[in-house]
N, CA and C atoms of all chains as a GROMACS GRO file, in nm:
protein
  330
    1UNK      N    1  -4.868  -0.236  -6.236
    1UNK     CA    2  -4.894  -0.357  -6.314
    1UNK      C    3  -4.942  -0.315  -6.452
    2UNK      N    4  -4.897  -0.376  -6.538
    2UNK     CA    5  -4.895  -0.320  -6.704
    2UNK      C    6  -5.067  -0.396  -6.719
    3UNK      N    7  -5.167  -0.282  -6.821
    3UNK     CA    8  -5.241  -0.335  -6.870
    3UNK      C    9  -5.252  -0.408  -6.965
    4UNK      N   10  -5.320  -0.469  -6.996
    4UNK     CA   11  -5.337  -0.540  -7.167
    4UNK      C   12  -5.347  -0.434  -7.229
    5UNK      N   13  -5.342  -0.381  -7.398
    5UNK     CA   14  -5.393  -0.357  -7.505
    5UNK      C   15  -5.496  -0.404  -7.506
    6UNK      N   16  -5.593  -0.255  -7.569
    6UNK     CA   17  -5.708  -0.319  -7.610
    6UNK      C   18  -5.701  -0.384  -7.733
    7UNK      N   19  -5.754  -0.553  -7.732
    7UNK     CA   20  -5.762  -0.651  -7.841
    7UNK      C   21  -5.643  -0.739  -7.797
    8UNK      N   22  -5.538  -0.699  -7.725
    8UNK     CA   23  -5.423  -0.784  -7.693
    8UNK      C   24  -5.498  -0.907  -7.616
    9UNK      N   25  -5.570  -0.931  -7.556
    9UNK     CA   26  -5.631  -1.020  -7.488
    9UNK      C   27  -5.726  -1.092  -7.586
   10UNK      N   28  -5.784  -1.067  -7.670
   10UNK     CA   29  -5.842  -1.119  -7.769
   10UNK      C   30  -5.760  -1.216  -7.837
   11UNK      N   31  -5.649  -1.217  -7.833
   11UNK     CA   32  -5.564  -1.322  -7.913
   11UNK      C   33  -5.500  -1.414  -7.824
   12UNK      N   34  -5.527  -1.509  -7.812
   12UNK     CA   35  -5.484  -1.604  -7.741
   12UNK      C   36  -5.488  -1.752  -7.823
   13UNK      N   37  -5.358  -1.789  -7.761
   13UNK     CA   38  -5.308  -1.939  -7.807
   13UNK      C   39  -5.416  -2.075  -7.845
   14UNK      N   40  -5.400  -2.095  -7.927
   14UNK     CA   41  -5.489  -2.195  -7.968
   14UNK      C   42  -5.447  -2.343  -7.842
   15UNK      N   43  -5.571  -2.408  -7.821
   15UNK     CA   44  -5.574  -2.461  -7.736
   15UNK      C   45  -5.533  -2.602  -7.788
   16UNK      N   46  -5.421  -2.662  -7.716
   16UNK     CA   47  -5.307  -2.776  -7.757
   16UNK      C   48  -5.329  -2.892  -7.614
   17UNK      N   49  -5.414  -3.035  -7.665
   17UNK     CA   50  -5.418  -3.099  -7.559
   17UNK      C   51  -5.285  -3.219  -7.585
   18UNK      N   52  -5.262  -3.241  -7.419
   18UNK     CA   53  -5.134  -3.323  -7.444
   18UNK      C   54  -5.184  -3.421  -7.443
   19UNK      N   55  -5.124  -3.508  -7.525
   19UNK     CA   56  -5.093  -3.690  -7.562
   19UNK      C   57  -5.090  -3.755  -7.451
   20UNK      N   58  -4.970  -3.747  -7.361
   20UNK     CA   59  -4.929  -3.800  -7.257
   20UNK      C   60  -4.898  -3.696  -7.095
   21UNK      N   61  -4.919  -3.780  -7.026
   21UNK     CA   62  -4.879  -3.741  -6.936
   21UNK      C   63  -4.731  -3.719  -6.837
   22UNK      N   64  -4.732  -3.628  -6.763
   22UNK     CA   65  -4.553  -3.662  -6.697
   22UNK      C   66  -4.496  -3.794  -6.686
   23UNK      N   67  -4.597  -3.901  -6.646
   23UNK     CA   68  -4.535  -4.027  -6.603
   23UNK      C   69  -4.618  -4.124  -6.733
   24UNK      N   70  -4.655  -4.066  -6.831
   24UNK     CA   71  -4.662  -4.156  -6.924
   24UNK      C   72  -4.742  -4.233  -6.963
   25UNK      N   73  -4.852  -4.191  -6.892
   25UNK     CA   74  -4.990  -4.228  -6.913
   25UNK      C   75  -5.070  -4.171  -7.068
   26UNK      N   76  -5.152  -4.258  -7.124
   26UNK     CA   77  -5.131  -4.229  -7.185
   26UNK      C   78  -5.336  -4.143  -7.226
   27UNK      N   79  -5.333  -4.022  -7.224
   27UNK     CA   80  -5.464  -3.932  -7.212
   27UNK      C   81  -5.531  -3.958  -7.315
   28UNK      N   82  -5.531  -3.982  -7.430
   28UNK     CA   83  -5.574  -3.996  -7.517
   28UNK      C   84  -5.650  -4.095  -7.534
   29UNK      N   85  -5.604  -4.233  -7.491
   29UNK     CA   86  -5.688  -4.364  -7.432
   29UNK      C   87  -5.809  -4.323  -7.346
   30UNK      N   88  -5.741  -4.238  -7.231
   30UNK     CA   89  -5.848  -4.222  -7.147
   30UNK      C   90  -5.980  -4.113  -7.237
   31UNK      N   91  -5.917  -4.041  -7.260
   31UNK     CA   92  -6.017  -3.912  -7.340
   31UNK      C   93  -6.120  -3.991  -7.438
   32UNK      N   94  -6.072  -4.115  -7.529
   32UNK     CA   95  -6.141  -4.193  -7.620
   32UNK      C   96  -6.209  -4.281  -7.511
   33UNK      N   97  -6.175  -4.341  -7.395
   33UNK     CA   98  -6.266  -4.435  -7.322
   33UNK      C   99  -6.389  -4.328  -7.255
   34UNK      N  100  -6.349  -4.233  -7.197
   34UNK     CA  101  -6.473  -4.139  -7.159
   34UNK      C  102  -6.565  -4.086  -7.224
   35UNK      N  103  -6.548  -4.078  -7.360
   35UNK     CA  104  -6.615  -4.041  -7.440
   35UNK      C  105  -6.744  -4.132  -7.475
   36UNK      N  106  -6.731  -4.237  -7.450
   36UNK     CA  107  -6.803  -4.359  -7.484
   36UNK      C  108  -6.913  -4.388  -7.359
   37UNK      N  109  -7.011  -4.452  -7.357
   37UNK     CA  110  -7.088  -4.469  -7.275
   37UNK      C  111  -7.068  -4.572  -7.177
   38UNK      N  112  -7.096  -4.557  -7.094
   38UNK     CA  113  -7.094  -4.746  -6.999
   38UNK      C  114  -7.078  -4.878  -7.027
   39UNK      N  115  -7.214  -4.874  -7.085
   39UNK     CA  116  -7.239  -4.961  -7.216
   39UNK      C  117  -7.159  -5.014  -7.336
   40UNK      N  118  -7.094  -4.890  -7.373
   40UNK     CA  119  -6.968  -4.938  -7.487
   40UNK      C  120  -6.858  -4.966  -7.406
   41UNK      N  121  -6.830  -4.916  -7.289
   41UNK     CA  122  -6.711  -4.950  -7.245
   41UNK      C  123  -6.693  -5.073  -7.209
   42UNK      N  124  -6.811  -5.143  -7.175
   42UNK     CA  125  -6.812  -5.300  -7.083
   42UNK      C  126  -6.826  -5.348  -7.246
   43UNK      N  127  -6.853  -5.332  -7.364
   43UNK     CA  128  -6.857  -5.386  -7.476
   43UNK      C  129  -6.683  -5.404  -7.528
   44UNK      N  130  -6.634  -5.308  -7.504
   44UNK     CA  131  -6.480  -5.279  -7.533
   44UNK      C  132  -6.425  -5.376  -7.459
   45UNK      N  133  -6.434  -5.375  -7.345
   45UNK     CA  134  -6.397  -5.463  -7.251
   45UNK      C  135  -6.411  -5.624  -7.284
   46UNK      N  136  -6.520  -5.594  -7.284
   46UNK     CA  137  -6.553  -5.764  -7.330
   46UNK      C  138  -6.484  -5.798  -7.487
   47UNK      N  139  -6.508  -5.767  -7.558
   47UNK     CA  140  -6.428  -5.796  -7.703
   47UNK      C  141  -6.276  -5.811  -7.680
   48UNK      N  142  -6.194  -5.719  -7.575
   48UNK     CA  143  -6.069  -5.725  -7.584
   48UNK      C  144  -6.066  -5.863  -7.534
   49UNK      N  145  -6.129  -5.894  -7.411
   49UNK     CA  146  -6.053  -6.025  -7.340
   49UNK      C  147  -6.147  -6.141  -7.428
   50UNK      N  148  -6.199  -6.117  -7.498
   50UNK     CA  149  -6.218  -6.224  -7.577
   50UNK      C  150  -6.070  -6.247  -7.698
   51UNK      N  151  -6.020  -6.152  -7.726
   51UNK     CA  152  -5.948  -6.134  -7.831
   51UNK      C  153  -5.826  -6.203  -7.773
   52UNK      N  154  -5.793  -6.180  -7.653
   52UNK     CA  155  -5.647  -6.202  -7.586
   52UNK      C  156  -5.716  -6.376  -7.581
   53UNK      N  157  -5.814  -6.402  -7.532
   53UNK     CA  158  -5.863  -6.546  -7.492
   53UNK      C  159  -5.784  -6.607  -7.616
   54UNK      N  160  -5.902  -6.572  -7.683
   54UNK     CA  161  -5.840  -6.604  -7.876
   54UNK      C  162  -5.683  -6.614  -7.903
   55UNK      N  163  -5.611  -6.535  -7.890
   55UNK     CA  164  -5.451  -6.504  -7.885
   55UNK      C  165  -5.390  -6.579  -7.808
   56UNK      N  166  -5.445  -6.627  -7.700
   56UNK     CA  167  -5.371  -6.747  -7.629
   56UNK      C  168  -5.436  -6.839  -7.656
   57UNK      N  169  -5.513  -6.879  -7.717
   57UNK     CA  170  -5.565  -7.013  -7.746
   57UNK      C  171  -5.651  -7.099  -7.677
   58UNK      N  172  -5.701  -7.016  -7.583
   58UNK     CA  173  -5.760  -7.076  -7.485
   58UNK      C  174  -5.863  -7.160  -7.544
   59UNK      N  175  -5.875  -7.272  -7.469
   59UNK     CA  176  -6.002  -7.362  -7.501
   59UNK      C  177  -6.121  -7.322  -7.455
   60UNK      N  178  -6.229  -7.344  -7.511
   60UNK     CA  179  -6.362  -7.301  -7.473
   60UNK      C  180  -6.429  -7.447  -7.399
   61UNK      N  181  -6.105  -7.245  -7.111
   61UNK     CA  182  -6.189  -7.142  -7.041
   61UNK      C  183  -6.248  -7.119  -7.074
   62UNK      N  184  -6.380  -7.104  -7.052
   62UNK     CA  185  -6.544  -7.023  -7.132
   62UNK      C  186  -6.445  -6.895  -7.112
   63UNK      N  187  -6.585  -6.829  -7.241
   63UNK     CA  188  -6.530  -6.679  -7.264
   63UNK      C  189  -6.590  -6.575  -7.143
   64UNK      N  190  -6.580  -6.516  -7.096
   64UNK     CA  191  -6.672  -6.422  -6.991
   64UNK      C  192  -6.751  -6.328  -7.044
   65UNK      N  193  -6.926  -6.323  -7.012
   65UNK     CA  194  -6.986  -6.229  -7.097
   65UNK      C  195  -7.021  -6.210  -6.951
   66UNK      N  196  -6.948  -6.081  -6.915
   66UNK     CA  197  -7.007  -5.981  -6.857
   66UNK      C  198  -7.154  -5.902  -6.902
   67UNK      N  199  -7.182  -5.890  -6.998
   67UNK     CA  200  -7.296  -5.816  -7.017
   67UNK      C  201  -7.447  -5.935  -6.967
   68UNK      N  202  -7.384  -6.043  -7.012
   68UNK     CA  203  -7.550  -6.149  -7.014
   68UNK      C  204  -7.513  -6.150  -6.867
   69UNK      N  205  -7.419  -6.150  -6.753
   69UNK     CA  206  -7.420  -6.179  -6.620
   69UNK      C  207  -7.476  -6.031  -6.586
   70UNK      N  208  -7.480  -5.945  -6.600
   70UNK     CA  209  -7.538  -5.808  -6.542
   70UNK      C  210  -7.697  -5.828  -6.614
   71UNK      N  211  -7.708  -5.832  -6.658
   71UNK     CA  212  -7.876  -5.840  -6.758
   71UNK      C  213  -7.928  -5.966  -6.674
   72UNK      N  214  -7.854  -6.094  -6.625
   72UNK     CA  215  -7.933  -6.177  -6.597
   72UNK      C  216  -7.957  -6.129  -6.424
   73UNK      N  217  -7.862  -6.062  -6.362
   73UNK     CA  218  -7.880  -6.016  -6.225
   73UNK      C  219  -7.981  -5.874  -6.244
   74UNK      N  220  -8.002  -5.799  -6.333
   74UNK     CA  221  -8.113  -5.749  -6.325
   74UNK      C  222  -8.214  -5.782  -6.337
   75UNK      N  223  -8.204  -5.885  -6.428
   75UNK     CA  224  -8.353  -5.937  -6.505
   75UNK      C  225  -8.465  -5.931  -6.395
   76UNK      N  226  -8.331  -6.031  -6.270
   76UNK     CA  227  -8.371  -6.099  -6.113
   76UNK      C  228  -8.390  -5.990  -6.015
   77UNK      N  229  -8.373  -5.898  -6.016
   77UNK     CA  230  -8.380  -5.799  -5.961
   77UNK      C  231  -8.300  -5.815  -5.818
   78UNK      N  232  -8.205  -5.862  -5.854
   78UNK     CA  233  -8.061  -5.884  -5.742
   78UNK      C  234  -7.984  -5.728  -5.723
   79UNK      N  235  -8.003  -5.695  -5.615
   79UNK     CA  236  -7.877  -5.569  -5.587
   79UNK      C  237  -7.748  -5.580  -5.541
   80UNK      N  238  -7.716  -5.522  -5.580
   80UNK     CA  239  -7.554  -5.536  -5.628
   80UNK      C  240  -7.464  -5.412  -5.675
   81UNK      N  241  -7.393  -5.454  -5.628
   81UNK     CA  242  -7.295  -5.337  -5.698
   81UNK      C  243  -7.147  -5.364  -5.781
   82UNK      N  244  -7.116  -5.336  -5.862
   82UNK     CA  245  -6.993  -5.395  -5.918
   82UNK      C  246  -6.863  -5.327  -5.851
   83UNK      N  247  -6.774  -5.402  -5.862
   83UNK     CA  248  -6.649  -5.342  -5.800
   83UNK      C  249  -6.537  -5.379  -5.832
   84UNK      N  250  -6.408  -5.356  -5.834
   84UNK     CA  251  -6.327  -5.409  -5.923
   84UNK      C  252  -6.266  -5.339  -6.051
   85UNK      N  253  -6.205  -5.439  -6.127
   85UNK     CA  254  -6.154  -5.387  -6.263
   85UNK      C  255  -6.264  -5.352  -6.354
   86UNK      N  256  -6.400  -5.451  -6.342
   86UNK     CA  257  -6.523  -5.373  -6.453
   86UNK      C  258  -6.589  -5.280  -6.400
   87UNK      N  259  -6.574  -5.228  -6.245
   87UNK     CA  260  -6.581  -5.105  -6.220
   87UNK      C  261  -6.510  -4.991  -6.301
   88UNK      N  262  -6.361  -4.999  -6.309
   88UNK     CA  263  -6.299  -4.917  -6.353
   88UNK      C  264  -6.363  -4.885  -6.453
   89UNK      N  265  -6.349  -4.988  -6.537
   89UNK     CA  266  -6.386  -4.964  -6.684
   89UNK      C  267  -6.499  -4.893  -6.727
   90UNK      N  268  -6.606  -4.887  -6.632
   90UNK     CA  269  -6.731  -4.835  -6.634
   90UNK      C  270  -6.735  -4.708  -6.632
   91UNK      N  271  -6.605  -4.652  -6.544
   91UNK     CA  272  -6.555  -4.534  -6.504
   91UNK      C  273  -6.496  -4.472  -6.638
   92UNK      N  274  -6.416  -4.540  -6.709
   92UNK     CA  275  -6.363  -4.514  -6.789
   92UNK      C  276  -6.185  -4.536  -6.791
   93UNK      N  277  -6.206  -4.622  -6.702
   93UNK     CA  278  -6.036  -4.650  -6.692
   93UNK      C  279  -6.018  -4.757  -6.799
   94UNK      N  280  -5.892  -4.741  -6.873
   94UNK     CA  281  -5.877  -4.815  -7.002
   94UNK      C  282  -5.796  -4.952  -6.947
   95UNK      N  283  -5.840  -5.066  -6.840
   95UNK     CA  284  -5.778  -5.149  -6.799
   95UNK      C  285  -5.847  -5.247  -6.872
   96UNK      N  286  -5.771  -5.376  -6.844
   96UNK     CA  287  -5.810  -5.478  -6.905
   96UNK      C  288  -5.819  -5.589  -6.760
   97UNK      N  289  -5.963  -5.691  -6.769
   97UNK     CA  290  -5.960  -5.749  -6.642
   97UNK      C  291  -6.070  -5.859  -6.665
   98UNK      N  292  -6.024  -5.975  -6.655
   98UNK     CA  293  -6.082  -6.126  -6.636
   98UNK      C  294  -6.195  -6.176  -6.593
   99UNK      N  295  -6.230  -6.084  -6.502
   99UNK     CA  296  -6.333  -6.120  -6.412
   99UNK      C  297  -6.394  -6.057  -6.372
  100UNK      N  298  -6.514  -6.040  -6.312
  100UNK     CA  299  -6.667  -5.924  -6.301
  100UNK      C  300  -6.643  -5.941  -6.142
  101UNK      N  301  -6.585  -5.882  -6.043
  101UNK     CA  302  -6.630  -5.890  -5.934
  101UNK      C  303  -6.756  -5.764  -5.856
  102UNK      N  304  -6.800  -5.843  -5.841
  102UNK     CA  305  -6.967  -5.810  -5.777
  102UNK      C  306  -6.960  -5.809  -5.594
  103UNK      N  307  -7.034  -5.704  -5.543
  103UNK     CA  308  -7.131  -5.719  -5.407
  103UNK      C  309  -7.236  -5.691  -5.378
  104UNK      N  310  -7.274  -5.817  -5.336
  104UNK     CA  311  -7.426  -5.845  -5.321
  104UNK      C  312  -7.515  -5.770  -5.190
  105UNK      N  313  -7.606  -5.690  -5.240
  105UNK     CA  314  -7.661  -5.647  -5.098
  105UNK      C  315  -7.662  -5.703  -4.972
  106UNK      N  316  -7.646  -5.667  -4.839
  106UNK     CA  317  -7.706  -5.787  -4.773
  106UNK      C  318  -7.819  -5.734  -4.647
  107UNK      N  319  -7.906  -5.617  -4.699
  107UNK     CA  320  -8.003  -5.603  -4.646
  107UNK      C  321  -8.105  -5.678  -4.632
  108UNK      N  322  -8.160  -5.736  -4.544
  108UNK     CA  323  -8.285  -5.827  -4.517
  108UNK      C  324  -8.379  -5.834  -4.647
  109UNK      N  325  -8.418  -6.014  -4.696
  109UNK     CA  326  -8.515  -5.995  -4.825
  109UNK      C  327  -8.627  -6.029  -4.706
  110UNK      N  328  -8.714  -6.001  -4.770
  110UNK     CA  329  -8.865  -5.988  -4.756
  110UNK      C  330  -8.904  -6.163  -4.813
   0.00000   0.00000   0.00000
């Protein structure tokens, strides 16, 4: 079994995260929702379906 | 439709000191799943109150 060079192992590929997933999910959503606390997320949450409420016109 | 404030319905079930657990789509979200969902479904302890 071939060794490395010494320093050959020292160089390695810069680290490339993917966008999407095989089936198209999309990681980046998720990576930005995890990032956020509980707290912001039920805030996110709540603003969107207010927004869609809004967008359909719903009556209050 | 009233708007749904999930946050004043969790603050007002703590306030009360109601146990509970959320479950559902604002589970997810809590989790961090990027869904979108209507409604807060909740379960309520049902260990004996005092």
């Amino acid at each position: 079994m071939p060794r490395d060079e010494p320093g050959q192992s020292d160089h390695k590929a810069p680290l490339t995260r993917e966008t999407h997933s095989e089936d198209g999910v999309d990681l980046t959503l998720i990576r930005w929702m995890l990032s956020l606390t509980p707290g912001e997320r039920l805030q996110i949450l709540q603003q969107t379906v207010w927004s869609i409420q809004d967008l359909r016109g719903d009556q209050t | 439709m009233t708007k749904p404030d999930f946050l004043a319905i969790l603050r007002t079930l703590a306030k009360y000191q109601v146990d509970f657990i959320v479950v559902g789509g604002v589970c997810a979200v809590l989790h961090g799943a990027p869904v979108a969902t209507f409604d807060l479904d909740l379960v309520h302890s049902r260990a004996a109150m005092e």
